[in-house]
N, C-alpha and C positions, 0 to 999 in steps of 0.2 A: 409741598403736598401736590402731587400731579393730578388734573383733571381726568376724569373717566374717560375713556374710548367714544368716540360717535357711535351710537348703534348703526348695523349695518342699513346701505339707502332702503335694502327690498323692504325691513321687517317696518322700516319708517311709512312707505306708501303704502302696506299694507294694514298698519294700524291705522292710518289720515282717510284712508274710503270705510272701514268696519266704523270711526268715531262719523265721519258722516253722514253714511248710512241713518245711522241709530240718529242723528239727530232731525234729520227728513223723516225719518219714522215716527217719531214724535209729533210733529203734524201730520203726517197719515193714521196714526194711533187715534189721536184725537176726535179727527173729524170723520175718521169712520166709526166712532161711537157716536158724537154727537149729533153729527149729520143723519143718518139714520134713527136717532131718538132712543139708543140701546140705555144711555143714563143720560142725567142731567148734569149738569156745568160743574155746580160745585160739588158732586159725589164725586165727579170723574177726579176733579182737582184733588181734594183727601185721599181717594185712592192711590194717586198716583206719588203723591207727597209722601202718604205713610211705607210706601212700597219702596220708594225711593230711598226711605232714610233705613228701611230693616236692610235692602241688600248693601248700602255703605256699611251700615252698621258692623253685618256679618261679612266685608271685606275687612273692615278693621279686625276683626276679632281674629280673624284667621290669621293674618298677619300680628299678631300678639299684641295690637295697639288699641285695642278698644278702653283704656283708661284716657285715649285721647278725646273720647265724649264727652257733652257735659260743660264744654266752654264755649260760650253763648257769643254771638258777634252780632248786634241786633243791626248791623246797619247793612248787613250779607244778608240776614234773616228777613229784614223789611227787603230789599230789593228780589229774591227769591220768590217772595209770597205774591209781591206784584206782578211780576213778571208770570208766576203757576196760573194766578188768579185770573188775572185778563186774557191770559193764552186761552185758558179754556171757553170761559164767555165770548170771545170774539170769535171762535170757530162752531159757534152757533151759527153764525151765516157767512162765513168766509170758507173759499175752496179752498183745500191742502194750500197746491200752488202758490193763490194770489196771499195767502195767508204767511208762509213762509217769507215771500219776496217783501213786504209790509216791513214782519218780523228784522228781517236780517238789515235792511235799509235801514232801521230805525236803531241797528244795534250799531251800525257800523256808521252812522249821521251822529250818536252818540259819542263814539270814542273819537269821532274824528274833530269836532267841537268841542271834549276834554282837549286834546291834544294844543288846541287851539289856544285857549283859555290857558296852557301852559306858556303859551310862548312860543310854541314849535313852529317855525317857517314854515310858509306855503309858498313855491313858488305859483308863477301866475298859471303852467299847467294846472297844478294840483287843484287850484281855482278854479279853472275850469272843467274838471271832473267833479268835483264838489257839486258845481251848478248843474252840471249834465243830471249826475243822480237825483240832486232835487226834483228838478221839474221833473225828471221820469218817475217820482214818488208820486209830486204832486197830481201828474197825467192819471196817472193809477186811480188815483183816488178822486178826481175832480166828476161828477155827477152828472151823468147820464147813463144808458140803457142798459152796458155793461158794464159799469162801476159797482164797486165793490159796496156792501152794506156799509154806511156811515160811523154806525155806534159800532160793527167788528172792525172798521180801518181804524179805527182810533181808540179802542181798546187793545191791538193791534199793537199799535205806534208804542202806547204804552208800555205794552210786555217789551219788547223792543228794547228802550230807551231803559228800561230795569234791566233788564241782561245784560246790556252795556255797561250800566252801572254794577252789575255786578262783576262783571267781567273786569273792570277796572279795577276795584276794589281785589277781587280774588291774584292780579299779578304782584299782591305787596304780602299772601299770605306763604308761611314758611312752609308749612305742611298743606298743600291743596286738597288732595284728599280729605282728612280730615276736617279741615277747614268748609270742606261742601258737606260731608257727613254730619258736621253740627250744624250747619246751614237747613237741610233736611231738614235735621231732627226738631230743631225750633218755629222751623214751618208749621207745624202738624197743629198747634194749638190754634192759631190766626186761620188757615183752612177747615178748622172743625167748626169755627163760629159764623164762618162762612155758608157751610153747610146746614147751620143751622137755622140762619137768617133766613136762608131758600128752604127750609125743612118742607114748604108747603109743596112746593114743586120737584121735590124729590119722587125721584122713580131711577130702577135699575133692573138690569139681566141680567143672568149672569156669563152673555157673552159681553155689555158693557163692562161691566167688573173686569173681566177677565181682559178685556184692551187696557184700562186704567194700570190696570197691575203689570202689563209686558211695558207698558210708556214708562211707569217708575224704576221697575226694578232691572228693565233690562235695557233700552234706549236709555233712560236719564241714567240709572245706577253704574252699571257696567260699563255704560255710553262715556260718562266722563273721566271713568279708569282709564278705560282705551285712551281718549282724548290727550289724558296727563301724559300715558308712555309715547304716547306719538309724538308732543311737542318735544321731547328729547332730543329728536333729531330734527323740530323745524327751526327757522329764526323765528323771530316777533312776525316779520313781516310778510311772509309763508305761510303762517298761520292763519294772521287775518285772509289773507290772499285764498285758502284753499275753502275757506266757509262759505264764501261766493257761491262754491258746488251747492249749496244744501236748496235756496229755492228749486234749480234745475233739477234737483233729484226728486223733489218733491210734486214739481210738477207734473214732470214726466211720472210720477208714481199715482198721483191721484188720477190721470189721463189715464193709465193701463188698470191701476187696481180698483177703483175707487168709481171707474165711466163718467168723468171730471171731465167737460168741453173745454178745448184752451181758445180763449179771445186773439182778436189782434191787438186789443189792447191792453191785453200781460204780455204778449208777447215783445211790443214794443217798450213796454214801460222796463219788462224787462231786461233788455238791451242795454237803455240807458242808463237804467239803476247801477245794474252790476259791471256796463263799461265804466261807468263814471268812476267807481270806488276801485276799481282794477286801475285807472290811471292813475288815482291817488296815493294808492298803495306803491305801484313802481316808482313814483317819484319819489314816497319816504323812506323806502329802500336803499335807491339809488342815494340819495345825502350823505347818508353813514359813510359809505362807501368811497365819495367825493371827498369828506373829510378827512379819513382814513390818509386818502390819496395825497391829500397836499399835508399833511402834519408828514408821511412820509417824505414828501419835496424837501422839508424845510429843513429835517435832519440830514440828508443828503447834501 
């Protein structure tokens, strides 16, 4: 059976900026509802859940696989809901920016301690990018004048370390699409009682609403379509490599759209964050490659 053609490189880098885009949107969606008070935490959450799961839904349908609903993966479904849930509470007092750079640290400190916990070699670079990003996390977040609200860095850290967890969990599913459209869909229950636990503190606009609903159905919805056709043409480790973009875009986005001040010290935490896991990432790149190289050797 012959494998499919690479899709071509242009339509590859132009699907990998449209899925990042939409997912630095997703914290400028957020916290330009929350931060200005348009709803509250857990409305924005249910909205954006249930929004999330009608346009999978109505992607499957149109593609004539909407019998693919309906099959529950509750350990997608717990890690989705943590990661929707804390996202939004934590951008109660966290900027786009420092909120993203938090987010993606904590997703990419995740997978890289999965890997760990397998087995997978580090050498002593990769160690030291590892350490680099840490302290520049820990910089971020350690207390004083500029630092980040405590209970949103670590509500934060949380959604984070869910997304990773999800993200783990979603490279062993056969169908991804699907597999996130029931993810959605089994969200919506665990987010309603959410909402209802805050029923006292609920308030909404309907320009709130209306962000809630472009974050699900069209950064997360259409956001992870995009996402799926992109990776076609990325490796594993291109992939992780290219989500690096999503603080930078976010922060620059909250700076122009949002009149977000950037610190020196996102700035710097920034550097070290995303240098650090950009070293780690070329080193686990490069192995494959070294392997490759000498299993080649040895048949020659």
């Amino acid at each position: 059976m012959t494998q499919p053609p690479d899709p071509p490189v242009s339509r590859t880098l132009v699907l990998t900026f449209v899925a990042m885009a939409a997912f630095a949107a997703n914290s400028l969606l957020c916290r330009a509802a929350l931060g200005e008070g348009l709803v509250d935490a857990a409305t924005f959450t249910t909205v954006r859940v249930a929004s999330g799961a009608a346009m999978l839904g109505l992607i499957l349908s149109l593609r004539g696989r909407v019998t693919a609903l309906g099959k529950a993966d509750w350990r997608n479904t717990a890690m989705l809901f943590t990661y929707m849930a804390c996202f939004s509470f934590a951008y109660l007092s966290l900027g786009a920016g420092t909120g993203a750079l938090i987010l993606f640290g904590a997703v990419q400190m995740t997978m890289f301690g999965a890997a760990l916990a397998k087995g997978e070699p580090f050498s002593p670079l990769s160690w030291a990018g590892l350490g680099m990003a840490g302290l520049g996390l820990a910089y971020l977040v350690f207390p004083g004048v500029t630092a980040p609200d405590p209970l949103g860095a670590v509500l934060m850290a949380v959604a984070g370390a869910a997304w990773g967890g999800y993200s783990l969990l979603g490279r062993r599913a056969a169908e991804p699409l699907s597999s996130t459209a029931n993810a959605f869909l089994f969200c919506v229950p665990p987010v309603l009682l959410v909402s209802l636990a805050f029923r006292s503190e609920s308030s909404g606009s309907v320009a709130g609403i209306a962000l809630a609903i472009a974050s699900g159905a069209i950064a997360s919805g259409c956001g992870y379509v995009v996402w799926y056709a992109a990776l076609r043409g990325l490796s594993a480790a291109r992939a992780a490599t290219v989500q690096l973009s999503v603080p930078a875009i976010a922060g620059f986005g909250g700076v122009a759209l949002l009149g977000e001040a950037p610190t020196l010290r996102l700035v710097l935490a920034s550097a070290a964050i995303l240098g650090g896991v950009a070293i780690v990432l070329s080193r686990r790149s490069a192995a494959p490659r070294g392997k490759r190289a000498a299993r080649a050797s040895e048949k020659a």
